[in-house]
N, C-alpha and C positions, 0 to 999 in steps of 0.2 A: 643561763639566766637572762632572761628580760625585765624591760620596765610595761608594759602595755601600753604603748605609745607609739603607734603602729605610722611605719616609714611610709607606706603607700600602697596600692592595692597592686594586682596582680591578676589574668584572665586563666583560667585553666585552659591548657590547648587539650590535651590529651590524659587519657586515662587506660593506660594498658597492663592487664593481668599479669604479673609474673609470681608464678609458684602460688602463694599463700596471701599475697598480696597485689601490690599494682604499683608499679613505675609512673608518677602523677610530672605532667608537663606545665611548667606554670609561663608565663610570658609578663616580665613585670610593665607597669606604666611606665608609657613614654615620659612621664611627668614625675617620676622617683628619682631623688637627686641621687646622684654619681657617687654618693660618698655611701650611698647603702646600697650600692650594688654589690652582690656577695661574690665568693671567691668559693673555685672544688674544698669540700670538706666542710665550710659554714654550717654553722647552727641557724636556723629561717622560724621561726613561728608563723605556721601558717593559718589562720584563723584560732591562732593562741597552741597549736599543737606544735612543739618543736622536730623539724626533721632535720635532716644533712643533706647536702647539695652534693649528689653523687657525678653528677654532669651539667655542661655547661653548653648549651650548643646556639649557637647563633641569637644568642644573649637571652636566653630561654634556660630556664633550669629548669632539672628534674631532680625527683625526687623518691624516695621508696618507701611506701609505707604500709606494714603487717597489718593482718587480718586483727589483732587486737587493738591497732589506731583507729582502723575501717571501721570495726563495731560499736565505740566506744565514745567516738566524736564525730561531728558531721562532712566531714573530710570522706566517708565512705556514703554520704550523699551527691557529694561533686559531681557534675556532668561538664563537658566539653562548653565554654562559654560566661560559666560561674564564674564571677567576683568571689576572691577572697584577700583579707588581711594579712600582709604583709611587714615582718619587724626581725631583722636581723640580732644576736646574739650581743647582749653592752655589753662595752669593754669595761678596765677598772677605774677610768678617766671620762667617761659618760657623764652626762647629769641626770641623776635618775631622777625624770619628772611625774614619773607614774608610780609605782609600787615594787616591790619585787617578783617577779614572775618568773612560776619553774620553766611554763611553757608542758605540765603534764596535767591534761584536762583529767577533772576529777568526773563529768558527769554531761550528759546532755539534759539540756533545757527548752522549752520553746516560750515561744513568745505568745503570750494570755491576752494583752490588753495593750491598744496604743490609746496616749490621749493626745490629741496636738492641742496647743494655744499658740496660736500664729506659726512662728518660724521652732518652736523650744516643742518639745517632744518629749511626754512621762512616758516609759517602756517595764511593765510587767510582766515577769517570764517566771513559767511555776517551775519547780525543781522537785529533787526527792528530798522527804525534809531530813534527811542525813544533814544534807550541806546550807540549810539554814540554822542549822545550832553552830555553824563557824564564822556565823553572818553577824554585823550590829549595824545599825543605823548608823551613817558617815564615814564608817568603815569602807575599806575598800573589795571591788569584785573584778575580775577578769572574765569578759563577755566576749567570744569570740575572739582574743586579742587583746581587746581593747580596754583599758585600766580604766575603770567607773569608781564613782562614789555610790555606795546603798544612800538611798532613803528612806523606803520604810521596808520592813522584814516580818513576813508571817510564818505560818509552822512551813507555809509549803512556796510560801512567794515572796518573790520581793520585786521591788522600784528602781529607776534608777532615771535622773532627768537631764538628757539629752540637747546638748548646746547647737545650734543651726553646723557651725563647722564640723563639730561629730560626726554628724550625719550627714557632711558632705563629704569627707575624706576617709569613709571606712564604710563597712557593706552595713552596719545598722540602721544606713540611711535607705536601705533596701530591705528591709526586714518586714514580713507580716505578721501579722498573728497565727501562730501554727506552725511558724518557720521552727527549726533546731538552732538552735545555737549552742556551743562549747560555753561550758562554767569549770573555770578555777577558783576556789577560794583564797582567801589570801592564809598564804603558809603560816602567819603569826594567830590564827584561830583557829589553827588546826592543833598548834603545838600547846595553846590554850584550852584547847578542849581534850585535848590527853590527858594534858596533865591533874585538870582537875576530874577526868575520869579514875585515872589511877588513885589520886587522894580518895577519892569515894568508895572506891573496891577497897584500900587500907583499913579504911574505920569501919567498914562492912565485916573485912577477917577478923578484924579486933574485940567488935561486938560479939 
């Protein structure tokens, strides 16, 4: 579990095929504080994907990740030199200042529209509209990582407005239009849209 509150970024060194998948080299910033430096076996969200830290080597982790993380979220677009979002696994003694995050991206997104005013940043990214019926307005999103507020929600897009430090300490501050980014919804509109799915199939057999 995370909060999308992401500790710091991260450069990929390497990226090498094993089996089914690929061994991903990451090299954290020199500027990540010491207390979120991870340990063999950690839980890591990496651009909001959660993986385990199978090695540790000259303060350089790696990582393993299957052909269905590769397909599925933009961690199977990485090349050698990419930024990505970094946030280790909260503990039960954390403050969760972001939301609750599984860290299992539901879906890839890219990004539609930037609008800048001044230094503050609107960012539109269209999705499949599966994952905008688990969407509300001030609600919360997980965008590569990183725990956002929606502001506005259409069948296939939504908003989200972007503070100057956002976009200085996470790769959204490097993002185009066109780019992918990872979308998690938040788990409490998922379990609200079951539910009232199932209510509806009920009085559907009843009828």
């Amino acid at each position: 579990m995370f909060t999308g509150l992401v500790e710091g970024l991260g450069t990929v060194v390497a990226i090498v095929p094993n089996g089914p998948g690929v061994d991903l080299t990451l090299e954290p910033a020199a500027s990540l504080p010491e207390a979120s430096l991870a340990r063999l076996g950690d839980s890591v969200a990496i651009n909001g994907c959660c993986l385990t830290v199978i090695e540790i080597r000259d303060h350089r982790w790696v990582f393993q990740a299957g052909s269905e993380t590769l397909s599925r979220t933009n961690l199977g677009k990485l090349v050698p030199g990419d930024s990505v979002n970094l946030e280790r696994s909260v503990r039960p003694t954390d403050r969760l200042g972001g939301h609750f995050v599984q860290g299992h991206v539901d879906d890839l997104g890219h990004v539609d529209q930037i609008l800048n005013d001044g230094d503050w940043t609107t960012m539109w990214f269209h999705v499949p509209p599966r994952l905008t019926r688990q969407m509300v307005s001030k609600g919360s999103i997980t965008v590569d990582g990183v725990s956002l507020t929606l502001v506005d929600v259409t069948d296939d897009r939504f908003s989200i407005a972007l503070i100057p430090h956002t976009l200085q300490v996470t790769t959204l501050g490097q993002r185009r239009v066109g780019d992918f980014v990872n979308i998690e919804t938040d788990i409490i509109g998922k379990y609200v849209e079951k539910l009232t799915l199932s209510r509806e199939k009920g009085r559907g057999d009843r009828e």
